[in-house]
Steps between C-alpha positions, in 0.01 A plus 500: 500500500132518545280760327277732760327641184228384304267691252174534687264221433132401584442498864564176696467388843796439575720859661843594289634541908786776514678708283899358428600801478928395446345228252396781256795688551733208463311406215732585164228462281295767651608841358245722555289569807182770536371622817150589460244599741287809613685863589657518872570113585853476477589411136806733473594348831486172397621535122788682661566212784479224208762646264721511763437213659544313156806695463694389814399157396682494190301683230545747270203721543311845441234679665263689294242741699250622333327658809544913513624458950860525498495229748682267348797721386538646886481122628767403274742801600474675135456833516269530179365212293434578109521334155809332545606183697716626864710279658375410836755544734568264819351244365640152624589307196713194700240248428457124620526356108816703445360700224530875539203678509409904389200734516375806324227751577322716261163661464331557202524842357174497300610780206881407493376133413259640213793734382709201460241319306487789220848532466563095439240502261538820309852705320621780719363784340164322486520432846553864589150564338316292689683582841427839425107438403292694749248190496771260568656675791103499652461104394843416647475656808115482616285339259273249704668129457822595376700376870333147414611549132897598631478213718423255269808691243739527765436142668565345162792712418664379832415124404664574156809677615508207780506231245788656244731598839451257775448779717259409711348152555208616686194800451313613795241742410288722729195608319283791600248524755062401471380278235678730223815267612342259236424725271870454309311120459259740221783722352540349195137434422429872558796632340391296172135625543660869498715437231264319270183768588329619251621921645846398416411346134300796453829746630702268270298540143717749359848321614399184353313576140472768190327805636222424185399195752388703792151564566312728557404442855836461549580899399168570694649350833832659425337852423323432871781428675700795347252752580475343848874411570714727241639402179872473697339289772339265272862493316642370839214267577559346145883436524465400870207217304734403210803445744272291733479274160813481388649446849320375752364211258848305604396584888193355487697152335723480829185629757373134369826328495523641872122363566619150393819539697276589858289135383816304430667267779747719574293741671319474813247731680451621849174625641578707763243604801433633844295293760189717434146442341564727210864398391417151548203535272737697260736206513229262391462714186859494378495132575191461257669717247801321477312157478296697206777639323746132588752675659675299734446564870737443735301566820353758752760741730282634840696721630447731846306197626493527911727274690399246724511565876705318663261416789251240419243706715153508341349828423229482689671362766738853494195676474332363778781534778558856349137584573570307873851734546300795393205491722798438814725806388384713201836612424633165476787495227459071502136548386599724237794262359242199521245745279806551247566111534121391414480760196833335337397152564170611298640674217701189493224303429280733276790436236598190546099462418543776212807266368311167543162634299777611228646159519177310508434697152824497337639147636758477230666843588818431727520775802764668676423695804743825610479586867446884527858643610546726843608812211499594162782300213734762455818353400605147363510359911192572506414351125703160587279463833198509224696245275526315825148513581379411163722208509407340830135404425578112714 
């Protein structure tokens, strides 16, 4: 079987043509894929109609979401998605190779994953320390970064469990919305900044030497921060510091274990987009970021794109006997469909422009373009006509 993903390479001039969609799917070496792309342009949609369409073709797969809409759970017919893998039910596992295929939803439950992390790396009783640490129930739950952080954890704890088990044979991950959807790319370089900084050496002095080695500006910043914070928050603040050492050193090794795993082979990335200026332009920066970082890039998604009439009539054409109809009978309903006719056939052609400037730049970048439906994907009918869509790309 022929490979439809590459890593993304110096621009050619020759185009990478369509997206095989079923060719990455049916591909057995390919065992993670990440949607990427901007907020509202259909990446739980798609991440959702990939997993399944994967799994009714044999595989074994999950679906990670990473995005706060409950989309993806209500599409899927589970009343609430959380930490833990669901069964999907309905899901049409009779496929053409005679293998049996499965898939499982879940969405990533940002302080349950970080909970999990302390208590695999500390003893019970230690655990309950840190769970309990005011600062570490503010860091797990809202400190800025921490979602990317989780991903990266929970992504790689997946992958791990995947491996021992046999599980699942296939990741789909749906990551969250604007550029900060690449920001799990940076989690372990930040998270090793934080760690290593000199605030948490500083927090760490007495832990880690005699009390004879501190300095004094060390008891001057402490005598600050006392007067400022209290002696019992400055207690809290140093156990919450000494437990970041002790336990999150072993997450940062798997954040860049994970960071390798997103650049190995196995892994492929989608850039999703909508047919519009801004999202296209958005697309062009995850595609530069992934060549950057050599992650490899399996191609573009456009969804919503308008369909093609199915008259061949010009737009200015429509526009012209509309103006003819409307001069002869103001109220004529003709004139009004031909308007509605000429403003389709040109928003037809503003993206197929918008999609040919993207290809003209990124030449190497296979494309898939998804049709905008009559309604909204609500349940997996509606998913499988998206797995449909992104398949036929002829």
């Amino acid at each position: 079987m022929s490979r439809s993903r590459s890593r993304v390479g110096p621009t050619t001039t020759q185009s990478a043509g369509p997206l095989d969609v079923d060719a990455l799917l049916d591909d057995r070496d390919t065992g993670i894929i990440v949607c990427c792309g901007s907020g509202g342009v259909g990446k739980t949609t798609t991440s959702a109609a990939l997993a399944l369409r994967a799994a009714e073709r044999g595989r074994k797969v999950v679906v990670l979401t990473i995005d706060p809409a409950r989309r993806l759970a209500q599409s899927m017919g589970i009343e609430e998605l959380d930490n833990t893998p669901r069964p999907v039910q309905g899901v049409a596992t009779d496929a053409t190779d005679g293998e049996s295929g499965r898939l499982d939803a879940m969405m990533l439950d940002m302080k349950r994953t970080f909970d999990e992390v302390v208590e695999s790396q500390a003893s019970p009783e230690k655990a309950q320390q840190i769970l309990d640490n005011p600062f570490y129930v503010a860091l797990s739950s809202s400190f800025a970064g921490t979602q990317e952080y989780m991903a990266m954890e929970k992504l790689g704890q997946i992958h791990r469990e995947a491996q021992r088990s046999g599980d699942y044979d296939l990741i789909v991950v749906d990551t969250p919305p604007s550029r900060s959807a690449l920001d799990f790319l940076d989690a372990p370089e930040r998270l090793s900044s934080f760690l290593d900084g000199r605030f948490i050496r500083l927090m760490l002095a007495p832990a880690r030497g005699p009390a004879r080695l501190m300095t004094a500006g060390f008891g001057l910043v402490t005598g600050a921060l006392t007067k400022v914070l209290g002696a019992q928050v400055l207690r809290d603040l140093q156990t919450f510091v000494a437990a970041l050492d002790t336990v999150f050193g072993g997450f940062r090794q798997r954040a860049q274990k994970t960071y390798s795993l997103l650049q190995a082979d196995g892994t492929a990335f989608l850039v999703v987009a909508a047919p519009e200026p801004d999202a296209l332009r958005e697309a062009a920066y995850f595609v530069e970021r992934l060549s950057e970082d050599e992650m490899p890039l399996a191609g573009l998604v456009v969804n919503r794109a308008n369909p093609q009439p199915a008259s061949a009539l010009e737009a200015e054409d429509a526009l012209a006997a509309a103006g003819r109809l409307r001069r002869e009978d103001p109220a004529s309903l003709t004139a009004g469909l031909l308007r509605l006719h000429a403003d389709q056939v040109q928003s037809v052609t503003r993206e197929r422009a918008l999609r040919e400037r993207f290809a003209t730049a990124h030449p190497q970048v296979p494309r898939a373009v998804v049709p905008a439906l009559a309604g909204d994907v609500h349940d997996l009918a509606g998913l499988r006509e998206v797995g449909d869509l992104l398949a036929d790309q002829a």
